[in-house]
mmCIF file as gemmi writes it, N, C-alpha and C atoms, coordinates in Angstrom:
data_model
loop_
_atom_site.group_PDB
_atom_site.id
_atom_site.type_symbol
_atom_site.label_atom_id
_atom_site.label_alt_id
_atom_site.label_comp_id
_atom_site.label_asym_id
_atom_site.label_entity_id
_atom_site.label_seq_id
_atom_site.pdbx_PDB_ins_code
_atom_site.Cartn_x
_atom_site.Cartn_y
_atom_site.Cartn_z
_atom_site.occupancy
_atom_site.B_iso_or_equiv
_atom_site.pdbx_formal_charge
_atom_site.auth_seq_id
_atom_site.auth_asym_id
_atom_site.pdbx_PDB_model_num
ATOM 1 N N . UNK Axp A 1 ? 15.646 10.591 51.017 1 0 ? 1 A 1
ATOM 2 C CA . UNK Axp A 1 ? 14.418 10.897 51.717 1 0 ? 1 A 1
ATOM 3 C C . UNK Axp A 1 ? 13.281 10.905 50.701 1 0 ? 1 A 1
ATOM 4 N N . UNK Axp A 2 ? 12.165 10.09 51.322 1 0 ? 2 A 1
ATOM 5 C CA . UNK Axp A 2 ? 11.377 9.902 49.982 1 0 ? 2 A 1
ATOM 6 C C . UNK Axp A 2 ? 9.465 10.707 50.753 1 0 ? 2 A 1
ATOM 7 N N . UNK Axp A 3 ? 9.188 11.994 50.149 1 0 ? 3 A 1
ATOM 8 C CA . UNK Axp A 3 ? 7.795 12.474 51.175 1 0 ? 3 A 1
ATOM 9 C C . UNK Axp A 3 ? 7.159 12.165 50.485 1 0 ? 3 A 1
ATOM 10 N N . UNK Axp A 4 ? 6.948 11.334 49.202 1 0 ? 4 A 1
ATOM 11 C CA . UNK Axp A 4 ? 5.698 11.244 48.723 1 0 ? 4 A 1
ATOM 12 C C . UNK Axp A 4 ? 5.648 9.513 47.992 1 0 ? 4 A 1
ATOM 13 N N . UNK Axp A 5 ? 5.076 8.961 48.883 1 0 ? 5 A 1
ATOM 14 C CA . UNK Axp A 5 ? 4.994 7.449 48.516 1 0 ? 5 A 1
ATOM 15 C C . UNK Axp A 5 ? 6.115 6.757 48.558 1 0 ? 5 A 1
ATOM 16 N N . UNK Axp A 6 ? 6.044 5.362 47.67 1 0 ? 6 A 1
ATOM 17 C CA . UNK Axp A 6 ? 7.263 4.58 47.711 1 0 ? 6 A 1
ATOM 18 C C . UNK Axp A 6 ? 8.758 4.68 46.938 1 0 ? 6 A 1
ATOM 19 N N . UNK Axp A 7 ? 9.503 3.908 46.956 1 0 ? 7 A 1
ATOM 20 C CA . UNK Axp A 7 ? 10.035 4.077 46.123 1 0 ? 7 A 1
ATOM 21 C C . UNK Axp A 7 ? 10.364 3.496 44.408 1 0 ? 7 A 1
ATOM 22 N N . UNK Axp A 8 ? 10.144 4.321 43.417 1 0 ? 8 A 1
ATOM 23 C CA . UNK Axp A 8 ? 9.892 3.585 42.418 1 0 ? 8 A 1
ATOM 24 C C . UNK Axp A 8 ? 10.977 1.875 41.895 1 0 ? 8 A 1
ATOM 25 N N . UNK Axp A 9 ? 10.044 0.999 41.094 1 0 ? 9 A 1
ATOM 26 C CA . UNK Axp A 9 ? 11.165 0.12 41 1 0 ? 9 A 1
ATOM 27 C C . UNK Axp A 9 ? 11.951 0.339 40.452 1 0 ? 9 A 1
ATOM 28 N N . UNK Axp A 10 ? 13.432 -0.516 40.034 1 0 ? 10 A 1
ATOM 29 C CA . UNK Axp A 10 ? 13.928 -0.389 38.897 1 0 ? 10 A 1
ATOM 30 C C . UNK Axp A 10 ? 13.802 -1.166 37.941 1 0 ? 10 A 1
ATOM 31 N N . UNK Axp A 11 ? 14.076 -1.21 36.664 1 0 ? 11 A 1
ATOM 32 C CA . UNK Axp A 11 ? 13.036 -1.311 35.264 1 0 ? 11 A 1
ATOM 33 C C . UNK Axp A 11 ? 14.171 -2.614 35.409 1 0 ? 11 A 1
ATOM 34 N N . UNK Axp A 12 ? 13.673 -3.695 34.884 1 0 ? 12 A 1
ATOM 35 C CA . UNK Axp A 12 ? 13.886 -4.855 34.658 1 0 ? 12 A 1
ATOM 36 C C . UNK Axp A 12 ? 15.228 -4.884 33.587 1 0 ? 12 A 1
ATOM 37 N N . UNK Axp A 13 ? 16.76 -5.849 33.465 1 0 ? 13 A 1
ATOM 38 C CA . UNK Axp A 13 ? 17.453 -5.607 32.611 1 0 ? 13 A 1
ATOM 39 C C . UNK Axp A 13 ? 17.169 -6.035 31.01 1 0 ? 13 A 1
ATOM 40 N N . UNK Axp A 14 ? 17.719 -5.056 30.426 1 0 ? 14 A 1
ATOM 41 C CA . UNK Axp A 14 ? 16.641 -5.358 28.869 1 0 ? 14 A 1
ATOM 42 C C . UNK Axp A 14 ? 17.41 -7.154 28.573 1 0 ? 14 A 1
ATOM 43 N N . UNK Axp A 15 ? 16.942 -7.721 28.036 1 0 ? 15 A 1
ATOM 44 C CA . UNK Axp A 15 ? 17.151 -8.872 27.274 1 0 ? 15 A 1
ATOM 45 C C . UNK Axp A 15 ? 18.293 -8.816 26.777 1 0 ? 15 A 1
ATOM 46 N N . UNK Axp A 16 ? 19.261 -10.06 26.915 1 0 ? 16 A 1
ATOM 47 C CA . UNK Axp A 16 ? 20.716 -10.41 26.389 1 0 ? 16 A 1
ATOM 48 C C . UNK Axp A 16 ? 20.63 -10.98 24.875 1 0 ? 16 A 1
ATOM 49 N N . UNK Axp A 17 ? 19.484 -11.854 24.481 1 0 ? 17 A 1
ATOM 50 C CA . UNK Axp A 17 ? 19.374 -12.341 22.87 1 0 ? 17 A 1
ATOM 51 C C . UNK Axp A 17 ? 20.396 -11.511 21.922 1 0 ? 17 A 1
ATOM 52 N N . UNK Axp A 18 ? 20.59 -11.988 21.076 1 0 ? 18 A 1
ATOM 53 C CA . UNK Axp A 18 ? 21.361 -11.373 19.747 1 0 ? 18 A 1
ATOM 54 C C . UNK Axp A 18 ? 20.499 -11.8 18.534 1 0 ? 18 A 1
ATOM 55 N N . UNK Axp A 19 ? 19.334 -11.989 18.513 1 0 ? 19 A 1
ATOM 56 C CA . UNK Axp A 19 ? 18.715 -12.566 17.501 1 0 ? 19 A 1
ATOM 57 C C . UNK Axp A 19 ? 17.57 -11.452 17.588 1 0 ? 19 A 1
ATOM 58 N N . UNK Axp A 20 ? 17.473 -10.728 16.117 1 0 ? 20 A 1
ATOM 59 C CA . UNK Axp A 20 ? 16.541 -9.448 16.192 1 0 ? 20 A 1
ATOM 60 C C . UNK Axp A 20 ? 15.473 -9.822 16.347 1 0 ? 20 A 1
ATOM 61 N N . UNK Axp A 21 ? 14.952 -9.205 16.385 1 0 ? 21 A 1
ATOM 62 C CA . UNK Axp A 21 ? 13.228 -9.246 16.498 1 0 ? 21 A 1
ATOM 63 C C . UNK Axp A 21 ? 12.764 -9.377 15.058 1 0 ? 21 A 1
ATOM 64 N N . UNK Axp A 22 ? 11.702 -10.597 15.7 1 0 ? 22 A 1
ATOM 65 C CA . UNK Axp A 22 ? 11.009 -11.339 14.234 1 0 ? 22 A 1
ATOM 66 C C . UNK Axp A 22 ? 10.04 -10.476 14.028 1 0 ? 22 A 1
ATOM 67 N N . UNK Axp A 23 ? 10.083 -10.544 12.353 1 0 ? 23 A 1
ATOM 68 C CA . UNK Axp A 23 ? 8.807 -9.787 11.979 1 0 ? 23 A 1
ATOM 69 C C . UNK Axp A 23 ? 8.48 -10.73 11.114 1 0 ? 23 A 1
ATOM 70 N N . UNK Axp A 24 ? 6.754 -10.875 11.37 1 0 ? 24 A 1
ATOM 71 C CA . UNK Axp A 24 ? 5.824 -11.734 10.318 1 0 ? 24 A 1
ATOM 72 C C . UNK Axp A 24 ? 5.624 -11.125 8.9 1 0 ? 24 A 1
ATOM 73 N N . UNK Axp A 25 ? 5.528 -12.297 8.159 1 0 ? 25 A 1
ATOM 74 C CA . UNK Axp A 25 ? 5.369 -12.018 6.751 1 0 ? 25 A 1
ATOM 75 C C . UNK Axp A 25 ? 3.662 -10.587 6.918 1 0 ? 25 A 1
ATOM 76 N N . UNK Axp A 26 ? 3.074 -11.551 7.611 1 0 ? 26 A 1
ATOM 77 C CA . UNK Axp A 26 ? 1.889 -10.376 7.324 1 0 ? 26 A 1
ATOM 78 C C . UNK Axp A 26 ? 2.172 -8.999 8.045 1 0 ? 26 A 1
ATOM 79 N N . UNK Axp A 27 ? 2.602 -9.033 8.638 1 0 ? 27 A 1
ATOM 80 C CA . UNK Axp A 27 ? 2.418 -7.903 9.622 1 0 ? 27 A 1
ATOM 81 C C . UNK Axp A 27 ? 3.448 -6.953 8.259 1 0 ? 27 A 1
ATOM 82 N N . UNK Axp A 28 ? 4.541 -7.34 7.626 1 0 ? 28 A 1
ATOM 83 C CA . UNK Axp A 28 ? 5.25 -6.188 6.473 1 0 ? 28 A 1
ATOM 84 C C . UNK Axp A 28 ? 4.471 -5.989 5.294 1 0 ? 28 A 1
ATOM 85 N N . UNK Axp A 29 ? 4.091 -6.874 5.125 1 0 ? 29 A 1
ATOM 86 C CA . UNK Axp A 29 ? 2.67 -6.815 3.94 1 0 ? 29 A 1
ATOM 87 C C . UNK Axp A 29 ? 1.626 -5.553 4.509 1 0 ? 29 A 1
ATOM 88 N N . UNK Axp A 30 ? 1.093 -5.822 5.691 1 0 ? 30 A 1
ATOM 89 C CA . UNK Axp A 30 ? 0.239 -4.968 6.199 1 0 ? 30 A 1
ATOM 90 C C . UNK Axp A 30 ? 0.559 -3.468 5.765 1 0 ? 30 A 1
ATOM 91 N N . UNK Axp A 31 ? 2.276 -3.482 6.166 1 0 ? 31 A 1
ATOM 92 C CA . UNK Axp A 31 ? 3.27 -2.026 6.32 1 0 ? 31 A 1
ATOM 93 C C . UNK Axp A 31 ? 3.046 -1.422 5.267 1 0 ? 31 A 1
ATOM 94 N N . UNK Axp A 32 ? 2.922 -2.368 4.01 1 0 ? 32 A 1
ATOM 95 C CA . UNK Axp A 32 ? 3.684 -2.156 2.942 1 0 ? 32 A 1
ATOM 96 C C . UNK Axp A 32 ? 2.235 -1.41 2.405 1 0 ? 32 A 1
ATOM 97 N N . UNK Axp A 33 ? 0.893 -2.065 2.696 1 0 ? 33 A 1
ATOM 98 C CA . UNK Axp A 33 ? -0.196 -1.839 2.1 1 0 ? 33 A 1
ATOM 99 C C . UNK Axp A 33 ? -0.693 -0.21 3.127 1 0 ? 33 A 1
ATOM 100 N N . UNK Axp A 34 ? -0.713 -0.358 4.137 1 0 ? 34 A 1
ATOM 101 C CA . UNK Axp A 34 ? -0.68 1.089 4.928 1 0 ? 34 A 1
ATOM 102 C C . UNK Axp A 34 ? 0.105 2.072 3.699 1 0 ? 34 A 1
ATOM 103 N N . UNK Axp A 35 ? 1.513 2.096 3.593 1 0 ? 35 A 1
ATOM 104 C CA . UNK Axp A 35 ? 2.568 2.73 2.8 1 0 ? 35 A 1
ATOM 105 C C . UNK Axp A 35 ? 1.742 2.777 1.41 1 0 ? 35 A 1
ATOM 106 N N . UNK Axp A 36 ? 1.478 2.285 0.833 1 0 ? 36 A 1
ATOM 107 C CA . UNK Axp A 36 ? 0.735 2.784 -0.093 1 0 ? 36 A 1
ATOM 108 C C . UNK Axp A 36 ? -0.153 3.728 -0.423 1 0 ? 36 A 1
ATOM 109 N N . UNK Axp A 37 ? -1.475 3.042 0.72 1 0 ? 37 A 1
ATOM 110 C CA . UNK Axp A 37 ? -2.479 3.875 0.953 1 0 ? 37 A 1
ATOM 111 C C . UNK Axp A 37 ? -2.5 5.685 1.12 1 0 ? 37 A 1
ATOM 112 N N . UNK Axp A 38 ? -1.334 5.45 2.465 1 0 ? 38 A 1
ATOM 113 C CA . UNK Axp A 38 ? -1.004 6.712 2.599 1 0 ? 38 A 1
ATOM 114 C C . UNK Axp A 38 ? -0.487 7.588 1.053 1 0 ? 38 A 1
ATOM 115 N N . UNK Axp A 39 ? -0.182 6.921 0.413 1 0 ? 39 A 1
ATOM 116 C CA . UNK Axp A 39 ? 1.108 7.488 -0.866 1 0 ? 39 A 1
ATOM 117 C C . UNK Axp A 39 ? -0.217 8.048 -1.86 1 0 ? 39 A 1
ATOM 118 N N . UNK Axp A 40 ? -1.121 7.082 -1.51 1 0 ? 40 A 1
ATOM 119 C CA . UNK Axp A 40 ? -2.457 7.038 -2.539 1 0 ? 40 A 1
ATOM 120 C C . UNK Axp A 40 ? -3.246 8.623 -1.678 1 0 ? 40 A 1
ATOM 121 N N . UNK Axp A 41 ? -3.007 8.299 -0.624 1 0 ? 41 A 1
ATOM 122 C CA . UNK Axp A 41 ? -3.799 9.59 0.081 1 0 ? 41 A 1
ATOM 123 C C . UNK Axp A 41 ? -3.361 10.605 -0.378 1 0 ? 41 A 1
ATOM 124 N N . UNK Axp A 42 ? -2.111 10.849 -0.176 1 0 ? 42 A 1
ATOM 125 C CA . UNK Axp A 42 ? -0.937 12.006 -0.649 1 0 ? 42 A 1
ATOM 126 C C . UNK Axp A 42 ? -1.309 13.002 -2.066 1 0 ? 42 A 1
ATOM 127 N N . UNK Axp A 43 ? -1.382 11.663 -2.669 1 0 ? 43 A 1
ATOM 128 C CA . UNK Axp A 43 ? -1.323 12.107 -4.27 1 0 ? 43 A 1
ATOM 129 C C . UNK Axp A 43 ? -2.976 12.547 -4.651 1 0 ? 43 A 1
ATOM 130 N N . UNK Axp A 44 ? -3.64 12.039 -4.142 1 0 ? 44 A 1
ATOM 131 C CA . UNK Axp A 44 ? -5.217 12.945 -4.465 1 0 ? 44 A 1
ATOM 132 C C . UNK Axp A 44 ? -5.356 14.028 -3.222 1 0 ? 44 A 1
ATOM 133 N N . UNK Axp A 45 ? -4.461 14.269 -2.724 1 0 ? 45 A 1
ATOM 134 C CA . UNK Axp A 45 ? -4.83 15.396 -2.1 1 0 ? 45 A 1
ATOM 135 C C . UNK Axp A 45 ? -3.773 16.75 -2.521 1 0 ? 45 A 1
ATOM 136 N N . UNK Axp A 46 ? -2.412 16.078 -2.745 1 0 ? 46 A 1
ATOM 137 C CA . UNK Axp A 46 ? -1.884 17.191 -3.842 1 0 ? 46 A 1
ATOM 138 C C . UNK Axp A 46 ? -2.485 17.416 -5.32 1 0 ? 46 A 1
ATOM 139 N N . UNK Axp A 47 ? -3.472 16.544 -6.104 1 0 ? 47 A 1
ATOM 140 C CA . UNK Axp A 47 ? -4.38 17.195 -7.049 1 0 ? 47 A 1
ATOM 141 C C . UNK Axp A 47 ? -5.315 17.794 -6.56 1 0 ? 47 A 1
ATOM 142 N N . UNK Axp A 48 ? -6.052 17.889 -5.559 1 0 ? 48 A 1
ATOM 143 C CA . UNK Axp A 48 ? -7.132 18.644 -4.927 1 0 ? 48 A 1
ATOM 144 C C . UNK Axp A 48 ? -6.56 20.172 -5.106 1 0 ? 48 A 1
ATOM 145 N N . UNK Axp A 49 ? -5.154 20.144 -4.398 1 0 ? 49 A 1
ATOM 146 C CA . UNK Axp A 49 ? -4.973 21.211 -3.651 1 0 ? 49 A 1
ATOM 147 C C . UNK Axp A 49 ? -4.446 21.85 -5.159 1 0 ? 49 A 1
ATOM 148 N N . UNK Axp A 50 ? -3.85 21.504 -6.215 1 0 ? 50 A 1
ATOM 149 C CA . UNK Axp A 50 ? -3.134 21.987 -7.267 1 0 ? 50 A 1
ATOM 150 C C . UNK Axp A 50 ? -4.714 22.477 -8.092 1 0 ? 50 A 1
ATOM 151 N N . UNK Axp A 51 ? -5.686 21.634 -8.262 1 0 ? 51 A 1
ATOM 152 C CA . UNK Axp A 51 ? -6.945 21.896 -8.76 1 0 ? 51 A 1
ATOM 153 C C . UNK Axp A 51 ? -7.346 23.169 -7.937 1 0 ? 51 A 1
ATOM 154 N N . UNK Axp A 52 ? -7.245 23.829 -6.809 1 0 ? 52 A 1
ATOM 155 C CA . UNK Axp A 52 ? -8.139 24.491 -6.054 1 0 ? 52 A 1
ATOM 156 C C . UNK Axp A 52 ? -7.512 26.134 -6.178 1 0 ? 52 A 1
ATOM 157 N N . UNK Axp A 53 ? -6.382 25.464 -5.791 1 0 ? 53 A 1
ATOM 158 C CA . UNK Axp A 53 ? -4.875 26.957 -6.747 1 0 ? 53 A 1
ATOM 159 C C . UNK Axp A 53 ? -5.6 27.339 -7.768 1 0 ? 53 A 1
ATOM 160 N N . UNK Axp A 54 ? -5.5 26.575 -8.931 1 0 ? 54 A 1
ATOM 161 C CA . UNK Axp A 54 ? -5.743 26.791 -10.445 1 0 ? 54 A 1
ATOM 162 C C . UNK Axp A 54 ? -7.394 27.074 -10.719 1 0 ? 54 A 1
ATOM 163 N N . UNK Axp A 55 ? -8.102 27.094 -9.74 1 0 ? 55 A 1
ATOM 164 C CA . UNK Axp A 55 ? -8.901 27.784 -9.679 1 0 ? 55 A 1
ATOM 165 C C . UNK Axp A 55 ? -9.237 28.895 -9.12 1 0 ? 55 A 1
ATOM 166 N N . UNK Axp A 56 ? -8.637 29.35 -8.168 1 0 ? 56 A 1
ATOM 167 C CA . UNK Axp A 56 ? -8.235 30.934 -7.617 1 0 ? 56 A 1
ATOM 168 C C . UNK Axp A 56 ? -7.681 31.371 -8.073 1 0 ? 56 A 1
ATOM 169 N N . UNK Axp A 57 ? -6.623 31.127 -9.54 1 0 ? 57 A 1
ATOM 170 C CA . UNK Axp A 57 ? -5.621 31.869 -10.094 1 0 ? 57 A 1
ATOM 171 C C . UNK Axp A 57 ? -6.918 32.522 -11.322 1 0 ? 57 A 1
ATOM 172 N N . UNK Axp A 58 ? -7.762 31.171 -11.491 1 0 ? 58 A 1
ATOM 173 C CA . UNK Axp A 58 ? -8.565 31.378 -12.771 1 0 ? 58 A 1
ATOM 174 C C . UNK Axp A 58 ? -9.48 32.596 -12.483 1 0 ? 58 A 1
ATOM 175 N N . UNK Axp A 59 ? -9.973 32.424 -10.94 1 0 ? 59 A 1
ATOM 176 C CA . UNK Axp A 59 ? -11.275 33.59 -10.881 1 0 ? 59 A 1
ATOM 177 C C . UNK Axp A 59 ? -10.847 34.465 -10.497 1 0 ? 59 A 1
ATOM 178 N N . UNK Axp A 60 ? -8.961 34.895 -9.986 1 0 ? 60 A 1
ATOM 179 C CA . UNK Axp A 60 ? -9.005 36.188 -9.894 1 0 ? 60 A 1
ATOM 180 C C . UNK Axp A 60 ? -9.567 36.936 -8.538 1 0 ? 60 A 1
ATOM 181 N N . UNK Axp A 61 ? -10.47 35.893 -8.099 1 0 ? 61 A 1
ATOM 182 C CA . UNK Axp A 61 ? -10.714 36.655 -6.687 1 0 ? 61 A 1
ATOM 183 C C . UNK Axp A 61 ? -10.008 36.289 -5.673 1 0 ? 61 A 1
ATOM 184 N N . UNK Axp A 62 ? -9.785 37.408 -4.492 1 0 ? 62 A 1
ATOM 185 C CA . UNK Axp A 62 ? -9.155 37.142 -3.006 1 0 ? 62 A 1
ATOM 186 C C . UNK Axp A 62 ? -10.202 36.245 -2.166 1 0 ? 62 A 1
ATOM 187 N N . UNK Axp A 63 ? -10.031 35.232 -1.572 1 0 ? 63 A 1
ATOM 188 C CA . UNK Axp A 63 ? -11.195 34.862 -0.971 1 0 ? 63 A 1
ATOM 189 C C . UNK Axp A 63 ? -11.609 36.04 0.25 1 0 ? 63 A 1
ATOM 190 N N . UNK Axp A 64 ? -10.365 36.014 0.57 1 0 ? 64 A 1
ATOM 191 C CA . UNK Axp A 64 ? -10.15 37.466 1.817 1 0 ? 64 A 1
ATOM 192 C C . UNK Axp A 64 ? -11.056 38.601 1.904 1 0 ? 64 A 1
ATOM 193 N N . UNK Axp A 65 ? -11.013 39.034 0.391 1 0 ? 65 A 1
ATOM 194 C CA . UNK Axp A 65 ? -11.297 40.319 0.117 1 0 ? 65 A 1
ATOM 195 C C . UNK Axp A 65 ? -12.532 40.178 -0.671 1 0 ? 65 A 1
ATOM 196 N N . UNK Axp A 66 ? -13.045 39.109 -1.035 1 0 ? 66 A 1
ATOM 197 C CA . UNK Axp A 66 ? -14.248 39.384 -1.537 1 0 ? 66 A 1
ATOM 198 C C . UNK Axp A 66 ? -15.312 39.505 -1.334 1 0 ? 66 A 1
ATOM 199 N N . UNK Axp A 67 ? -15.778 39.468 0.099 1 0 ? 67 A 1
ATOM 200 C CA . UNK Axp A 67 ? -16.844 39.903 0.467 1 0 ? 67 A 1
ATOM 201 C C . UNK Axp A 67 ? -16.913 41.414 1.101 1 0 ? 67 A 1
ATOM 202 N N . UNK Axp A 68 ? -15.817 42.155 0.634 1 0 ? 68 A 1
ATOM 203 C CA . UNK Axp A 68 ? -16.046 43.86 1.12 1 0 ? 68 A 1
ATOM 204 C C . UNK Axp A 68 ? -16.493 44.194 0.019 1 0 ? 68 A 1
ATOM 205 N N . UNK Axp A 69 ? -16.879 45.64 0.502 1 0 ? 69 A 1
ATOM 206 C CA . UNK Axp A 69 ? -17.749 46.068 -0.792 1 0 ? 69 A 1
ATOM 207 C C . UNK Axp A 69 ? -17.116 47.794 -0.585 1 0 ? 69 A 1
């Protein structure tokens, strides 16, 4: 019994091939250069964050707590 509209289809049978799916030379190049980038992102943002430590260790202050008086 169906009260609300039709009935859905059923999904088409997936493909019989045995031959994987092609991937273009550029399109892994692309991957490869994304993968980097990101790696490049990574690594100046773990010196940011190691720089920003080593400067709260240096001044000693709570950021928390330093504006009570």
């Amino acid at each position: 019994m169906n009260l609300f509209g039709r009935k859905k289809a059923e999904p088409p049978p997936p493909p019989t091939s045995n031959a994987g799916p092609t991937v273009s030379a550029s399109s892994t190049l692309n991957a490869i250069t994304k993968l980097r980038d990101a790696g490049d992102t990574l690594d100046k943002r773990e010196d940011y964050l190691n720089n920003k430590i080593k400067k709260e260790v240096r001044c000693g202050s709570d950021p928390w707590t330093a504006h009570e008086v």
